[in-house]
C-alpha positions as CSV (number, residue, x, y, z in Angstrom):
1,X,-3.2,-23.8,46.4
2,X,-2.8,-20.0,46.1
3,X,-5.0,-17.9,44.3
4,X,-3.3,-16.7,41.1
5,X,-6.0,-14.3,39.5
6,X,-5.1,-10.9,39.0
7,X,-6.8,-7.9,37.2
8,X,-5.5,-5.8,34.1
9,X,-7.2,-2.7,33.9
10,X,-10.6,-4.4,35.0
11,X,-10.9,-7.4,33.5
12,X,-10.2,-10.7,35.3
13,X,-7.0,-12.9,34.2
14,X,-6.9,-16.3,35.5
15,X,-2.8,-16.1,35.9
16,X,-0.7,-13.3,35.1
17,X,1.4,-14.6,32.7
18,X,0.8,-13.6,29.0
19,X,2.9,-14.1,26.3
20,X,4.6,-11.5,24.0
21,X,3.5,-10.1,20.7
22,X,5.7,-11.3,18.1
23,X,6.7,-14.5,19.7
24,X,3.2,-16.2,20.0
25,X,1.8,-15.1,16.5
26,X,-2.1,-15.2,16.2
27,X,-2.2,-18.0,19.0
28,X,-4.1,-20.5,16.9
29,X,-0.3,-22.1,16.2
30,X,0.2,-22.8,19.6
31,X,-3.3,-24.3,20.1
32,X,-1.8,-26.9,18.2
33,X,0.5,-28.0,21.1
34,X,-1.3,-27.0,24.3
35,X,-4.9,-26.1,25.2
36,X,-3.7,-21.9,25.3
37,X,-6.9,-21.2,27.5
38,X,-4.2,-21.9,30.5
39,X,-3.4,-18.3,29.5
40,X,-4.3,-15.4,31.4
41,X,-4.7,-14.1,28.0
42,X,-1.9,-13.1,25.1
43,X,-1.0,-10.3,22.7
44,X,-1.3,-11.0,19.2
45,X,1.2,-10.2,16.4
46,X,1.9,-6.6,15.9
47,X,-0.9,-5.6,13.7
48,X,-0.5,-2.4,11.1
49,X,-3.2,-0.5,8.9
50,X,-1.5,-2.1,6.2
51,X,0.0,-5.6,5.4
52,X,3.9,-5.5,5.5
53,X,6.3,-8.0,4.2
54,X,8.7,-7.1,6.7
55,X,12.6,-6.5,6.6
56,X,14.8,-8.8,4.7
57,X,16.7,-11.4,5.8
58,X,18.5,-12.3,7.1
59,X,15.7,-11.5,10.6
60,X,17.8,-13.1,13.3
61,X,21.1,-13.5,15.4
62,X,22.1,-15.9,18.3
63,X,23.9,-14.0,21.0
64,X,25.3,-15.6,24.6
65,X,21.5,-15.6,27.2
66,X,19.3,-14.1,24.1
67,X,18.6,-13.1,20.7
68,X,18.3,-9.9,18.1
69,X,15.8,-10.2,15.9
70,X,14.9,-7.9,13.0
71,X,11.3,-9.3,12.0
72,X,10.2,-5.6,11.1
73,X,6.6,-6.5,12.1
74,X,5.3,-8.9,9.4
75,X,1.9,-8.7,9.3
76,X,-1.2,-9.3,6.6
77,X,-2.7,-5.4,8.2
78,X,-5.7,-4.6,10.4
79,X,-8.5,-5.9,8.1
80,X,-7.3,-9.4,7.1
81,X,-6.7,-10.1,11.1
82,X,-10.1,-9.4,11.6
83,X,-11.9,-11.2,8.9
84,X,-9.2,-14.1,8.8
85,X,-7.2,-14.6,12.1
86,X,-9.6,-13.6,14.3
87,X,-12.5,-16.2,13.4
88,X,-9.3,-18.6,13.6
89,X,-8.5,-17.6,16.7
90,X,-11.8,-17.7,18.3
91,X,-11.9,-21.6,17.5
92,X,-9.3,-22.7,20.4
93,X,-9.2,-19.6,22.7
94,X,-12.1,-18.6,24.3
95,X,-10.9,-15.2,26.8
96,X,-10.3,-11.8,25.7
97,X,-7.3,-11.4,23.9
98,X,-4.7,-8.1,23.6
99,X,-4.4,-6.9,20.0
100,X,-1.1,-5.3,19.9
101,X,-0.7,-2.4,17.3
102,X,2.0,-0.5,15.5
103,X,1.8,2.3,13.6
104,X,3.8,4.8,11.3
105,X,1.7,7.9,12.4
106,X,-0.3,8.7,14.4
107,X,-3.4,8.6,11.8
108,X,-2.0,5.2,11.4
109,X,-2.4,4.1,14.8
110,X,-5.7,5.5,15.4
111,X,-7.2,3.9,12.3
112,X,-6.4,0.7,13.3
113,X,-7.4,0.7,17.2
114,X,-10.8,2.0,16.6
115,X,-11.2,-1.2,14.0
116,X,-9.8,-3.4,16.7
117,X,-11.6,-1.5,19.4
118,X,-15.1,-3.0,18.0
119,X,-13.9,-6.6,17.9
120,X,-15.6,-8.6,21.0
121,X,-12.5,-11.1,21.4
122,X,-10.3,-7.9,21.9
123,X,-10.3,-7.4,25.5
124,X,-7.6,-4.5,25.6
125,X,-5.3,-2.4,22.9
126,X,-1.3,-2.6,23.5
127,X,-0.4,0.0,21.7
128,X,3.4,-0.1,20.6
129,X,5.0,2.8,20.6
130,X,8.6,1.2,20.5
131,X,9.6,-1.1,17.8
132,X,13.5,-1.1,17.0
133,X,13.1,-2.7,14.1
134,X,11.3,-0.2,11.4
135,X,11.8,2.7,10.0
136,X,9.7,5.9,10.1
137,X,8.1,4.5,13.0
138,X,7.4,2.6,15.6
139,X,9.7,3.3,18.3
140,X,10.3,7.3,17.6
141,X,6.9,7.5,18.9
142,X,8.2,6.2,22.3
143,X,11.0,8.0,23.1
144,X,9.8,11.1,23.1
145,X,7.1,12.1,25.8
146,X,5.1,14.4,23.7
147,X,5.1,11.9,20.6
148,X,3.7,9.0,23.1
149,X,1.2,10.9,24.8
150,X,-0.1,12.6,20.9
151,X,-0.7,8.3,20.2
152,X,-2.9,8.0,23.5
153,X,-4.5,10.6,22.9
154,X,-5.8,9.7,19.4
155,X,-6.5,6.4,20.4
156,X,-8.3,7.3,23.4
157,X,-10.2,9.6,21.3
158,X,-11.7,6.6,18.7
159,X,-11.8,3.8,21.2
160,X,-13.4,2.6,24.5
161,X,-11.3,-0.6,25.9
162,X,-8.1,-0.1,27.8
163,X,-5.2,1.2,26.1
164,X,-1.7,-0.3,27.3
165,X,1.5,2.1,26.0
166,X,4.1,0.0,25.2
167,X,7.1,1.6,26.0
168,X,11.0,1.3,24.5
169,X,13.6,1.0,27.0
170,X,16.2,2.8,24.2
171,X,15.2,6.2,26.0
172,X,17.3,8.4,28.6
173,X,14.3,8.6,31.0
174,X,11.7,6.4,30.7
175,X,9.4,7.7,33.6
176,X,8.9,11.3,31.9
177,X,7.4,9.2,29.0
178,X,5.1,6.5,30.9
179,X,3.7,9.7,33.0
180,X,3.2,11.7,30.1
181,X,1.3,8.7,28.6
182,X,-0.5,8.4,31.8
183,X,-1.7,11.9,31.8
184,X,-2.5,11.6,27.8
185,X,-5.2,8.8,28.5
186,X,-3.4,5.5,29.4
187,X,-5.2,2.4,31.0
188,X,-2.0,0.8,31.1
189,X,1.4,1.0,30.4
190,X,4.0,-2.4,29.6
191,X,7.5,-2.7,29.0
192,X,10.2,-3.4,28.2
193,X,10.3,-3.7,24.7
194,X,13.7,-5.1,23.2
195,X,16.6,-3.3,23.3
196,X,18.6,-2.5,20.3
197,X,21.5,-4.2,19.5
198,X,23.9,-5.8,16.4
199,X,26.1,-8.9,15.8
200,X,29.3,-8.7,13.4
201,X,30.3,-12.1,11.2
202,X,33.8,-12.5,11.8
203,X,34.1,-14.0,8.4
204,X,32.8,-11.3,6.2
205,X,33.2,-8.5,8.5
206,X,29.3,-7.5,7.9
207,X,26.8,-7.2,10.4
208,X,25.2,-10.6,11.0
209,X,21.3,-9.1,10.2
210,X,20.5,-7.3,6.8
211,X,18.9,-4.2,8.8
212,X,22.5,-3.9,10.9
213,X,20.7,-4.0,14.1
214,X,17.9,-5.3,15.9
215,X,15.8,-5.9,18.9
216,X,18.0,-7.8,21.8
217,X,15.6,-10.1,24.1
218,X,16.1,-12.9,26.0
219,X,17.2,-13.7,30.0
220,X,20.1,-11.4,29.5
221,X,18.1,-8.0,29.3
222,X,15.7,-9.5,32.5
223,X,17.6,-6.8,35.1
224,X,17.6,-4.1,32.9
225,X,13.9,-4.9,32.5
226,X,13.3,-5.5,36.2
227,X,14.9,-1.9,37.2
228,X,12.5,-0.1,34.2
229,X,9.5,-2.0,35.7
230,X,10.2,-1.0,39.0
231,X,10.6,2.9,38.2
232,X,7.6,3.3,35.8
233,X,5.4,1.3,38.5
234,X,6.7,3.6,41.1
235,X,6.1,6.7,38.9
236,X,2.8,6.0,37.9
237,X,-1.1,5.0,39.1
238,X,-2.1,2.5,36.4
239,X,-1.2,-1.0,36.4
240,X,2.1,-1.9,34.7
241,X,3.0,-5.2,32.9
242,X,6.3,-6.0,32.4
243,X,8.3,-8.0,30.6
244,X,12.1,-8.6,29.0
245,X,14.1,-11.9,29.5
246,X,11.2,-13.4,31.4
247,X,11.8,-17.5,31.6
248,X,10.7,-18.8,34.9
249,X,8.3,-18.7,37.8
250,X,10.4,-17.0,39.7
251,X,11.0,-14.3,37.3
252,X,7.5,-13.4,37.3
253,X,7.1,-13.2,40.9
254,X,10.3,-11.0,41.3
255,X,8.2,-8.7,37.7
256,X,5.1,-8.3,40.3
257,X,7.2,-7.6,43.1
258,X,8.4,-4.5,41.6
259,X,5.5,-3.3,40.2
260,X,3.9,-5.4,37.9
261,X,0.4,-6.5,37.5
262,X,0.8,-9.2,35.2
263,X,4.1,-10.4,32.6
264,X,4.7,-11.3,29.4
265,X,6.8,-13.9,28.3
266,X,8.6,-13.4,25.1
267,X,12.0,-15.0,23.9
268,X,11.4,-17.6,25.7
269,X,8.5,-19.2,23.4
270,X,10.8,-19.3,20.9
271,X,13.1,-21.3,22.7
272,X,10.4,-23.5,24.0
273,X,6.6,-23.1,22.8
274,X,5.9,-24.9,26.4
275,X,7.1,-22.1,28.0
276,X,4.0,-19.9,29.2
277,X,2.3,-23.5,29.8
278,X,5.0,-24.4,32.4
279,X,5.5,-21.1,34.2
280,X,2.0,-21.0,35.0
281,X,2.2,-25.1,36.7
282,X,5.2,-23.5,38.7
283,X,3.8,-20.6,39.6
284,X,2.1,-22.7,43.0
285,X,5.4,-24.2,43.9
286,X,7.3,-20.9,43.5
287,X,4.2,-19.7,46.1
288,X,4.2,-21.5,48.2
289,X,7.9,-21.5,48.6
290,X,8.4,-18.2,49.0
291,X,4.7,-17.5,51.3
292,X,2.7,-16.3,49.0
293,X,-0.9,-17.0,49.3
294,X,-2.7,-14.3,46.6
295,X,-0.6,-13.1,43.5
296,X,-2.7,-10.0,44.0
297,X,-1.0,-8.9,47.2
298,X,2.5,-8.8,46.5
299,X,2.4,-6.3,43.1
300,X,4.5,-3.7,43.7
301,X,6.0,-5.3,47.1
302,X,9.6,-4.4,46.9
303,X,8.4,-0.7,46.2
């Protein structure tokens, strides 16, 4: 069997396949269907300073290969995840986990790394810096390389575990922002975050979501993903994960191929909470089918 291990900014996965923020919530759900320590590990809910309600719904629209979702980062804020879904958490998974964090400034997202920062389960910060969803925040951080690299650079500043930039592919150039990011600080940077998009009801001639638009995910955005991944990895020196329309074994061998370390799995969860579980059994097959005897040596192979 092939050796599937990788390493994400110096700590040791078992697998590289990780599911998304937002689509695997605090993890202890999930426990509930599968043993999650298959994982290589998992990014938590978007987490804020504060607790937020989120947008109103209606949150979500079907579209043909995917889904647009306008969640708006639901979340009880930093403090409660730490005194109440944490101590959950630790119950059924037993690796570091990657907090994911959103903020509305940069005060904001600062404030609630450095509290994350001194958790032991947290193995590394993914900072979001491109959220379609909110407003005031969230992803005008990420499409401008000066705003990006002003988050790393507070973060850095209060924390000491790696710090993943996770980037919005709603931008004109995304490699000016990952290098700027880079330069600011950055362990790590992953993407693709969803793009932005909208559905119309025929019937009432009103956008299908209450916020209009929303984040698009799902196999249909996997190329546009692929292309992003593959330009930021060959831009950069700091491992990349990447991520957008994931669903398959194959996918995530074609992610490390150009560029990627390891990959998230997102949409597809929702679709089928087995998901993560099963890519990883394939991932040997798909190995051995295609040669490959160590995950490890084929990142960034079609570079």
């Amino acid at each position: 069997m092939g050796k599937l291990s990788v390493n994400l900014c110096g700590i040791e996965l078992d697998n590289p396949v990780i599911p998304a923020s937002g689509t695997f919530g605090f993890g202890y759900e999930f426990a509930e269907i599968y043993d999650i320590n298959v994982l290589g590990t998992f990014s938590f809910k978007g987490t804020t300073k504060d607790a937020r309600f989120g947008n109103p719904t209606p949150r979500i629209a079907e579209c043909t290969s995917g889904m647009i979702n306008a969640v708006g980062l639901q979340n009880p804020g930093v403090e409660k995840v730490i005194s109440e879904e944490l101590p959950k958490l630790k119950k059924v998974f037993n690796k570091p986990v990657m907090a994911n964090v959103s903020g509305f400034s940069v005060e904001d997202y600062a404030y609630t790394c450095a509290l994350l920062d001194k958790e032991e389960q947290v193995g590394w910060l993914e900072v979001n810096v491109s959220c379609p969803n909110v407003h005031g925040g969230g992803m005008s951080f990420g499409t401008s390389p000066d705003a990006a690299a002003e988050v790393v650079a507070a973060v850095k500043a209060v924390t000491t575990k790696p710090v993943i930039i996770k980037l919005s592919p709603n931008v004109t150039d995304i490699v000016a922002i990952a290098k700027a990011c880079e330069t600011a600080g950055a362990d790590g940077i992953s993407l693709i975050n969803t793009l932005l998009g909208m559905r119309i009801n025929l019937k009432t001639r009103k956008p299908v979501i209450a916020n209009k638009m929303g984040g698009f995910s799902g196999p249909a955005i996997f190329p546009v993903a692929l292309r992003m991944v593959y330009q930021v990895a060959s831009a950069v020196n700091i491992p990349v994960v990447g991520m957008g329309g994931v669903s398959s074994a194959d996918d995530v061998i074609e992610m490390m191929l150009a560029g990627a370390t390891a990959v998230e799995v997102g949409a597809a969860n929702l679709v089928n909470p087995l998901a993560c579980k099963e890519i990883i059994e394939a991932l040997p097959e798909a190995m051995e089918k295609y040669g490959i005897e160590n995950l490890t040596d084929i990142i960034g192979g079609a570079l």
